[in-house]
C-alpha positions as CSV (number, residue, x, y, z in Angstrom):
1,X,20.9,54.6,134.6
2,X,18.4,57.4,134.2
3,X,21.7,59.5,135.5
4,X,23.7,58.0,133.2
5,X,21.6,58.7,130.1
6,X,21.1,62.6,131.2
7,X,24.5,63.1,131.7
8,X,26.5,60.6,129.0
9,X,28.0,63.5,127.2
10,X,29.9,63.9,131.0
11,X,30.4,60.8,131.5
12,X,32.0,60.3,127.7
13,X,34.4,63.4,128.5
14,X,35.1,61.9,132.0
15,X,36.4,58.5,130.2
16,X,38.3,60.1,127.3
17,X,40.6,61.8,130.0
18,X,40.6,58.9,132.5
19,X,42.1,56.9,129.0
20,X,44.0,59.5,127.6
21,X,46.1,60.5,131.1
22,X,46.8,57.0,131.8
23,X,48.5,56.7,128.8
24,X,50.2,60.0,129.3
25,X,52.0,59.0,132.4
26,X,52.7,55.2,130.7
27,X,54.7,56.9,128.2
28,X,56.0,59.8,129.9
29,X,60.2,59.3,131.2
30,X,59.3,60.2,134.8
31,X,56.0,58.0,135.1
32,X,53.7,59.8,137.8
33,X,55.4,62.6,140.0
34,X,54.8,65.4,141.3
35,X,56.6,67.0,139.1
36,X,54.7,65.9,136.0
37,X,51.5,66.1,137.3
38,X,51.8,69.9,138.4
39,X,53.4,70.6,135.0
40,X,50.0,68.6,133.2
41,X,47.8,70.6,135.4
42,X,49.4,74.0,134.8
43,X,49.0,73.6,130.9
44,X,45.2,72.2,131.6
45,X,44.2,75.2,134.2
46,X,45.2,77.5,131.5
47,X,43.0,76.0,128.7
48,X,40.5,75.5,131.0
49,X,39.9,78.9,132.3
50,X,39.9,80.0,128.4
51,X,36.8,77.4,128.2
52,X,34.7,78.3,130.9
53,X,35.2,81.8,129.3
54,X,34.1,80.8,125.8
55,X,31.4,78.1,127.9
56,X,29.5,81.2,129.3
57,X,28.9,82.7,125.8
58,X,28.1,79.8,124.2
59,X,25.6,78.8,126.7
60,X,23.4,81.6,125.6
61,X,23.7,80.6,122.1
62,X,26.9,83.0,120.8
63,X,30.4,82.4,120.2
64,X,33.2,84.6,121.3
65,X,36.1,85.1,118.5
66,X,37.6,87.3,121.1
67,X,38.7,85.2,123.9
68,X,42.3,84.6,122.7
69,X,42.4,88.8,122.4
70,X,41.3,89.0,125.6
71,X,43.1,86.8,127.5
72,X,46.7,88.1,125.6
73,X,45.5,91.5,126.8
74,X,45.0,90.7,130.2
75,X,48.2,88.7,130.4
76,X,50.4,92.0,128.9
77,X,48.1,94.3,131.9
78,X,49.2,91.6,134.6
79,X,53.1,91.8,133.3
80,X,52.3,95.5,134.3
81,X,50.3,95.9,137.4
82,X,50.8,92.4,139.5
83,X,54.3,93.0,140.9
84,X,55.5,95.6,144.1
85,X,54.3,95.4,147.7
86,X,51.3,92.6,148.1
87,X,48.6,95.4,148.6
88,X,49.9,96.6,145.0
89,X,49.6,93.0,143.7
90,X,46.2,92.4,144.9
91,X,44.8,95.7,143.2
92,X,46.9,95.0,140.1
93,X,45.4,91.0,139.7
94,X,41.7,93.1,140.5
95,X,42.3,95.6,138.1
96,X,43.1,92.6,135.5
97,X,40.0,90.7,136.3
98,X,38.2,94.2,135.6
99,X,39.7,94.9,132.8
100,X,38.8,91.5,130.8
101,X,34.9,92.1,132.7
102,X,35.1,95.3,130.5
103,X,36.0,93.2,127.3
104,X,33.4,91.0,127.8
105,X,30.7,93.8,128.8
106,X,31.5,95.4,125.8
107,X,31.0,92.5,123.4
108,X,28.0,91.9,125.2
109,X,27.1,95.6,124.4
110,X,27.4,95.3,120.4
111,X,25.8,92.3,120.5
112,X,22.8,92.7,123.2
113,X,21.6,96.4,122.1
114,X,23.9,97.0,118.9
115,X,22.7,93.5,117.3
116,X,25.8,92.7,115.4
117,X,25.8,89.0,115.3
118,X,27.9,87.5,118.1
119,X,30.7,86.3,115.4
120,X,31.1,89.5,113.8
121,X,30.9,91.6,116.9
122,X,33.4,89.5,118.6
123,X,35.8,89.2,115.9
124,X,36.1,92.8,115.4
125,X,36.6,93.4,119.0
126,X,39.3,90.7,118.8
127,X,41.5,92.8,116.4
128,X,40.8,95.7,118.4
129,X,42.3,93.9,122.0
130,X,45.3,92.4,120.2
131,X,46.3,95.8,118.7
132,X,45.8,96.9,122.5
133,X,47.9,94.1,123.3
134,X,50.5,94.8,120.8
135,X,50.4,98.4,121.7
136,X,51.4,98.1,125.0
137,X,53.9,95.5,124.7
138,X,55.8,95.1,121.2
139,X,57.3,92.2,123.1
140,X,57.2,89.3,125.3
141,X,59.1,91.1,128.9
142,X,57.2,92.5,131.9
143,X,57.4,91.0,135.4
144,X,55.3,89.4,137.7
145,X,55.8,88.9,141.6
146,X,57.1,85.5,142.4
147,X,55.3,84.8,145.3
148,X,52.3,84.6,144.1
149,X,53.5,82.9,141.1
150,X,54.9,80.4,143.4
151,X,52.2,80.0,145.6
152,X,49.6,79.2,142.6
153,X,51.8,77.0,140.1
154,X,54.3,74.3,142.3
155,X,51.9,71.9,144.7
156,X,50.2,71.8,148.2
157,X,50.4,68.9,150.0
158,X,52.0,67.1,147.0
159,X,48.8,68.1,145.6
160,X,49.2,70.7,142.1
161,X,47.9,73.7,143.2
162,X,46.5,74.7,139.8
163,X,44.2,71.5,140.3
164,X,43.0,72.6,143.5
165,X,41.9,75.9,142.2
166,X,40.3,74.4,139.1
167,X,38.2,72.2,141.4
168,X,37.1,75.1,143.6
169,X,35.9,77.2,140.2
170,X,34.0,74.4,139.7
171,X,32.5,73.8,143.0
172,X,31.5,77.4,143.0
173,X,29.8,77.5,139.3
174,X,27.7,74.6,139.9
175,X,25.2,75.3,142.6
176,X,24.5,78.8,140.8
177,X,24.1,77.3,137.7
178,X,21.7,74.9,138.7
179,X,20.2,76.3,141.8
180,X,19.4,80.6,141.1
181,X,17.2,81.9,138.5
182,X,20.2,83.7,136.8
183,X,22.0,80.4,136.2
184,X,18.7,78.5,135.1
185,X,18.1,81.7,132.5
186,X,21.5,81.3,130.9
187,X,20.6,77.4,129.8
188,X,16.7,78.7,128.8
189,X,18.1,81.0,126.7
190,X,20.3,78.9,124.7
191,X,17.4,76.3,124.7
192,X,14.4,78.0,123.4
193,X,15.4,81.9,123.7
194,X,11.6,83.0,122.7
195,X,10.4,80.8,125.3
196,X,12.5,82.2,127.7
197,X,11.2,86.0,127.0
198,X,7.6,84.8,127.4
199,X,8.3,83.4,131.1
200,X,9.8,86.7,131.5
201,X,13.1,86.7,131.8
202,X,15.2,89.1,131.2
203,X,17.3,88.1,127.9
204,X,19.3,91.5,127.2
205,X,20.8,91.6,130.9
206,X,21.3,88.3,131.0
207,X,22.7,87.9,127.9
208,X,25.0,90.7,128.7
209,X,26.2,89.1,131.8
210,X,27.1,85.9,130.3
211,X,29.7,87.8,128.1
212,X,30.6,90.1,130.7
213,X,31.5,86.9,132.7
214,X,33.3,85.2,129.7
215,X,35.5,88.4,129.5
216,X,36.0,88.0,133.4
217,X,37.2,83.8,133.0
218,X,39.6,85.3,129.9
219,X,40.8,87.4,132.0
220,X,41.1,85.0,134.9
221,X,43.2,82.5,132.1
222,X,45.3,85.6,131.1
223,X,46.3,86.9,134.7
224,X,47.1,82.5,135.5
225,X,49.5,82.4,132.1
226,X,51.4,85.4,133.6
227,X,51.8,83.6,137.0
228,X,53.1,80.4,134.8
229,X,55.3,82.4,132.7
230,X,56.1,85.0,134.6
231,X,56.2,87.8,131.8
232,X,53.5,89.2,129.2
233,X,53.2,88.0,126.0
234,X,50.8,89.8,123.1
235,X,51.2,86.9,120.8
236,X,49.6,84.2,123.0
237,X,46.0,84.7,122.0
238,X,45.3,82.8,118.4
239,X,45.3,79.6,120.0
240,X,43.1,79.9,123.2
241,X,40.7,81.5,120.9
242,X,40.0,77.8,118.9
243,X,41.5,75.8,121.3
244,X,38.7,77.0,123.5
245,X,35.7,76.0,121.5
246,X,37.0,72.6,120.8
247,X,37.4,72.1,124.6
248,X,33.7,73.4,125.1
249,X,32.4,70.9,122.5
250,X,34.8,68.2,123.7
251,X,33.1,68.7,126.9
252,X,29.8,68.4,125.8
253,X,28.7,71.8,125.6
254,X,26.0,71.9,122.3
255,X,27.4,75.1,120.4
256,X,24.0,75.5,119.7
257,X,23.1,76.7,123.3
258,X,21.3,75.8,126.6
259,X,23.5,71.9,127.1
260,X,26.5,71.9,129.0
261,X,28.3,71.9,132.1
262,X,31.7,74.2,134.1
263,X,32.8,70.9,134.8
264,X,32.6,69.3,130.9
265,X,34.3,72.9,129.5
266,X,37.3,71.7,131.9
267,X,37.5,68.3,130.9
268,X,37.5,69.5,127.3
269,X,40.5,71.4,127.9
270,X,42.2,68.7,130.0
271,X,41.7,66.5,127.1
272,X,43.2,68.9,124.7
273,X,46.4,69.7,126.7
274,X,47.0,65.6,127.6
275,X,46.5,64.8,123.6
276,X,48.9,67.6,122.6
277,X,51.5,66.2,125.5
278,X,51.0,63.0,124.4
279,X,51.9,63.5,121.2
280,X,55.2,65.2,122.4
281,X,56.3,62.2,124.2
282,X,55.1,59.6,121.4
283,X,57.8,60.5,119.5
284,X,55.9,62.4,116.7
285,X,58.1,64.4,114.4
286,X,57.6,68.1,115.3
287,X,56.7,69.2,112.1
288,X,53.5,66.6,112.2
289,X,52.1,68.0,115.6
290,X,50.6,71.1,114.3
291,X,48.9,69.0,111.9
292,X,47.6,66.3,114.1
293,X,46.8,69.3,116.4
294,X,44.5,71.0,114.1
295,X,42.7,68.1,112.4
296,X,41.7,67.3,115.9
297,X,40.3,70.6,116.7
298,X,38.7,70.9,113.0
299,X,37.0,67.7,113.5
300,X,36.0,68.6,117.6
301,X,34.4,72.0,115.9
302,X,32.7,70.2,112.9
303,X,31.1,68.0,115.6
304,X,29.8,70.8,117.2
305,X,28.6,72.8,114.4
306,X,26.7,69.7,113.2
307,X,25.2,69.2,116.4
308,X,26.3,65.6,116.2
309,X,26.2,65.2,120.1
310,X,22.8,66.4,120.4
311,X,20.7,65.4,123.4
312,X,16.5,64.9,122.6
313,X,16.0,67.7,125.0
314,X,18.0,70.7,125.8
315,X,15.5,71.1,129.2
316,X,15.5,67.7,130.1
317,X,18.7,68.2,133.0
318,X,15.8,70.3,134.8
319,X,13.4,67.7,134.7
């Protein structure tokens, strides 16, 4: 019980999928397949990866307005640089993942020492990485190799292969999270930041790495959409920009800092990809799904600002 209580904003996000996927695959034609769940965990991985970047930032208190840049950035680089000879492909996908660190690092920059307000700072960057975007690809075209694409989006073992990975992130953000000093600074900075400078940790580096690693998960989600799509697209980023901090706060991660979990950031986004499926398959007229799509992120959002899911104490999970 004492589990239960410390982690009911988990548990909460846990049920709402658990109800919401059964219902997927009740009303889906094919029932459950392979086939349908590879194609529910593709869409998920790539909301999800776009959380855990906006979960970083957020966990220190800010917001990032430019995830949606970034990750459209990063998917028009990939379309570029991960194709050729599989020593070319494996420098390309690094130099994407460097590329969206840099992103990050630099909106940790304008916010850390230039002390721009983490909403204005990112926002302006955001413009900045689409024009990028824009820049270097007018158009959706671009290739990507198919191997890899292959090997990261169709199944292993009858297992979706984009669910494998998710699980692994996971599994490797958790124990450093909760276990080093850098993971236990992020959550007492977005608990009680002056608190946190006392003990002596240090906020501006830290700070700085939490975006830098943001930029580095948008980037991660960007290089993924390429290998589903197979082709760069600068128009993709306005929705993972709020799509990804209704996940977060779907997940239970307290916009206003130090609560949350890797693991709730993902089963925000799962829950937003399996409501948006299922109202493809209820037989909702098109032109109502945008609508129905955007109330429930205004209303996720509103939640969040209004602290509404609030636990008594942000420090308690160290207790």
């Amino acid at each position: 019980m004492i589990w239960l209580r410390r982690h009911a904003r988990l548990a909460i996000s846990v049920v709402l999928l658990a109800v919401l996927f059964a219902l997927y695959i009740a009303i889906h034609p094919r029932g459950m397949s392979v086939y349908v769940m590879t194609i529910w965990s593709n869409q998920g991985a790539l909301l999800a990866l776009a959380a855990l970047a906006q979960f970083f930032v957020v966990l220190v208190r800010g917001i990032d307005l430019s995830v949606g840049p970034v990750v459209a950035l990063t998917n028009v680089a990939a379309s570029y640089l991960v194709s050729g000879s599989g020593l070319q492909v494996a420098f390309g996908a690094l130099a994407v993942l460097v590329v969206g660190a840099a992103c990050g690092f630099a909106n940790g920059a304008a916010v850390v020492y230039g002390r721009v307000p983490p909403i204005v700072a990112t926002l302006a960057s955001g413009s900045i990485y689409s024009g990028l975007a824009l820049l270097l690809r007018p158009t959706p075209g671009g290739t990507i190799d198919d191997a890899v694409s292959d090997a990261v989006t169709y199944d292993l073992f009858k297992v979706p292969t984009s669910l494998i990975l998710i699980v692994l992130v996971v599994l490797l953000l958790a124990i450093p999270l909760r276990r080093t000093r850098f993971g236990l600074s992020l959550y007492a900075i977005g608990s009680a930041r002056d608190a946190a400078v006392m003990t002596g940790i240090r906020v501006p580096a830290v700070t700085l790495a939490s975006y830098a690693i943001g930029g580095f998960f948008a980037a991660l989600a960007g290089l993924y959409i390429s290998m589903v799509t197979l082709t760069g697209d600068p128009n993709i980023g306005p929705a993972y920009t709020l799509n990804s901090i209704a996940a977060v706060v779907i997940g239970g991660v307290a916009l206003s800092g130090g609560v949350g979990s890797p693991l709730g950031a993902v089963l925000g986004a799962f829950t937003l990809k399996t409501i948006s499926a299922l109202m493809f398959f209820s037989g909702l007229p098109p032109l109502a799904q945008p609508f129905f799509e955007g109330a429930i992120l205004a209303i996720a959002i509103v939640l969040g600002a209004l602290g509404m899911l609030r636990v008594r104490s942000r420090l308690e999970r160290f207790a």
